[in-house]
C-alpha positions as CSV (number, residue, x, y, z in Angstrom):
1,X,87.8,82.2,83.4
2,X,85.7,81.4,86.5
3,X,83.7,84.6,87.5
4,X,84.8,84.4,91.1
5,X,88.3,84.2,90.6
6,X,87.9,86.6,87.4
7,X,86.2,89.4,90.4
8,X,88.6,88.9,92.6
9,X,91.4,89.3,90.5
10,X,89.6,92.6,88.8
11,X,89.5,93.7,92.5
12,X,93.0,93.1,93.1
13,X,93.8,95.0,89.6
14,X,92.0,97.9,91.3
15,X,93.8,98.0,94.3
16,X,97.2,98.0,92.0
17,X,95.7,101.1,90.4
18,X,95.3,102.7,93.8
19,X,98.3,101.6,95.4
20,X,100.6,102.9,92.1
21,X,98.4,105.9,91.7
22,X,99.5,106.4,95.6
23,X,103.1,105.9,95.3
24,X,103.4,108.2,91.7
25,X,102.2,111.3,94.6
26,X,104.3,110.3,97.4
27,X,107.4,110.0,95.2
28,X,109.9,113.4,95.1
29,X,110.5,114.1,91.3
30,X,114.9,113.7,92.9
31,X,116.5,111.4,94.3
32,X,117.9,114.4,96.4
33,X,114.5,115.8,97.5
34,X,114.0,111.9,98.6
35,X,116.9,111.9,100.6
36,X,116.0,115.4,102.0
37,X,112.7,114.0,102.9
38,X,114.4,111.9,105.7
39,X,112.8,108.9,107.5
40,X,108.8,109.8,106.4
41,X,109.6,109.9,102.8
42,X,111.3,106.8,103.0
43,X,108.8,104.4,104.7
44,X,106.2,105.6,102.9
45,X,107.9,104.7,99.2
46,X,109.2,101.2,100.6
47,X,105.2,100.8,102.4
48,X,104.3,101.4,98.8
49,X,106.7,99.0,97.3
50,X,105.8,96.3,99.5
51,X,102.1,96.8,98.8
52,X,102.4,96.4,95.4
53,X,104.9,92.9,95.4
54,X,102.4,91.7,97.9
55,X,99.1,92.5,95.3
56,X,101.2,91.5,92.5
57,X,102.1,87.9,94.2
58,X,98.0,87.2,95.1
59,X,97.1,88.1,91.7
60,X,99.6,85.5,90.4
61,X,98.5,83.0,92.7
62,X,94.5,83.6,92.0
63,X,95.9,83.3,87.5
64,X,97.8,80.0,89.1
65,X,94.6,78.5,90.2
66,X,92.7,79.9,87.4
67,X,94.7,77.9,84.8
68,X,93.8,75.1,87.1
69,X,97.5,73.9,88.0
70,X,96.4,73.0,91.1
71,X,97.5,74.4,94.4
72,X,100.4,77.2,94.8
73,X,103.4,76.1,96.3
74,X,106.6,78.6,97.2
75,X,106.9,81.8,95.4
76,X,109.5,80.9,93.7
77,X,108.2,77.5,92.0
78,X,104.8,79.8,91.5
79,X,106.4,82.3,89.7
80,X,108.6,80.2,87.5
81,X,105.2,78.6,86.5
82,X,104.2,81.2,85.7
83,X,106.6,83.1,83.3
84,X,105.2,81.1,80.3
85,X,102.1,82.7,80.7
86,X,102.8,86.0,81.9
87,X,106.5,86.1,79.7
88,X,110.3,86.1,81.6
89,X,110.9,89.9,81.7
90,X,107.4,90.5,83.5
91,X,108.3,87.7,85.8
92,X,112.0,88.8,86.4
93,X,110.3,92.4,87.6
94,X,107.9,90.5,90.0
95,X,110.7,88.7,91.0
96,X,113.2,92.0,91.7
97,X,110.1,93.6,93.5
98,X,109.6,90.6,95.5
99,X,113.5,90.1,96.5
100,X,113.4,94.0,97.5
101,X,110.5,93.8,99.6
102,X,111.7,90.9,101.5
103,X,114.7,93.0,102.1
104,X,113.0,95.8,103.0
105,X,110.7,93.5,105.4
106,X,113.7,91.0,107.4
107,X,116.1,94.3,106.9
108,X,118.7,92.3,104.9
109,X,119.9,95.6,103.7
110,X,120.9,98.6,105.2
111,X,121.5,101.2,102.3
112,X,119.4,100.5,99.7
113,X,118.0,103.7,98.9
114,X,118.8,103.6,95.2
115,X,117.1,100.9,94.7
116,X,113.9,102.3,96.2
117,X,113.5,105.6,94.6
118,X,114.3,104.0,91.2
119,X,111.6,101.5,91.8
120,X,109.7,104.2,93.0
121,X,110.3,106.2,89.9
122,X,109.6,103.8,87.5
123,X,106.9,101.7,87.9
124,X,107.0,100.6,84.1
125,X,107.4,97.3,85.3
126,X,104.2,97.2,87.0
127,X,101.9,98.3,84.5
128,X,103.3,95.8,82.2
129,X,102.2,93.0,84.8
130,X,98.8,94.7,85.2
131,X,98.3,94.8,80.9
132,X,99.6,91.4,80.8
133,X,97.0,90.4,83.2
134,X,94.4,92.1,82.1
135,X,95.0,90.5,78.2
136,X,93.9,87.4,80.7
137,X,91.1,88.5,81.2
138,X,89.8,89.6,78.2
């Protein structure tokens, strides 16, 4: 890989870390101590979420011109690139993340507070992006 786009991508691997490490201390170990946590609790988990679809979208977009296929387009044609090298299920989580956080962003949903302390809860999904990228690298 280029050394430039390889730092940068490193970089954005380490602001993952951070951001996950971040969410894993803000998140209540119930989804009723999240409830009971009102408004505070709740912007916090979805800031996190949306932190983490955006970093996960630029680090797809910095492999995508890695692998030299030229300029990114939409999300959606990038990440359907995308899921032969980084493999269907990780895309389909990138994917969920990403339709969540535009939700969360344009407020297309009103009640979705399942969905956000179980992404919150589990952020399996993520670290099997970050592994697949970092087998990239290596």
């Amino acid at each position: 890989m280029e050394d430039t786009n390889e730092k940068r991508i490193e970089e954005k691997l380490v602001k993952l870390d951070e951001s996950l490490a971040t969410l894993d201390r803000l998140v209540p170990k119930t989804y009723e101590e999240y409830k009971k946590g009102g408004v505070g609790t709740k912007w916090e988990l979805e800031r996190g979420l949306q932190l983490i679809s955006e970093i996960e979208i630029d680090i797809t977009v910095l492999l995508y011109k890695q692998l030299k296929k030229g300029v990114a387009g939409e999300e959606k044609s990038l990440l359907s690139d995308m899921s032969k090298e980084l493999g269907e299920n990780v895309i389909s989580a990138v994917k969920a993340r990403r339709r969540l956080r535009n939700e969360l962003v344009h407020a297309y949903t009103i009640d979705n507070d399942k969905e956000i302390f179980a992404k919150a809860s589990d952020a399996s999904d993520v670290h099997k992006f970050k592994d697949t990228v970092q087998k990239f690298l290596s």
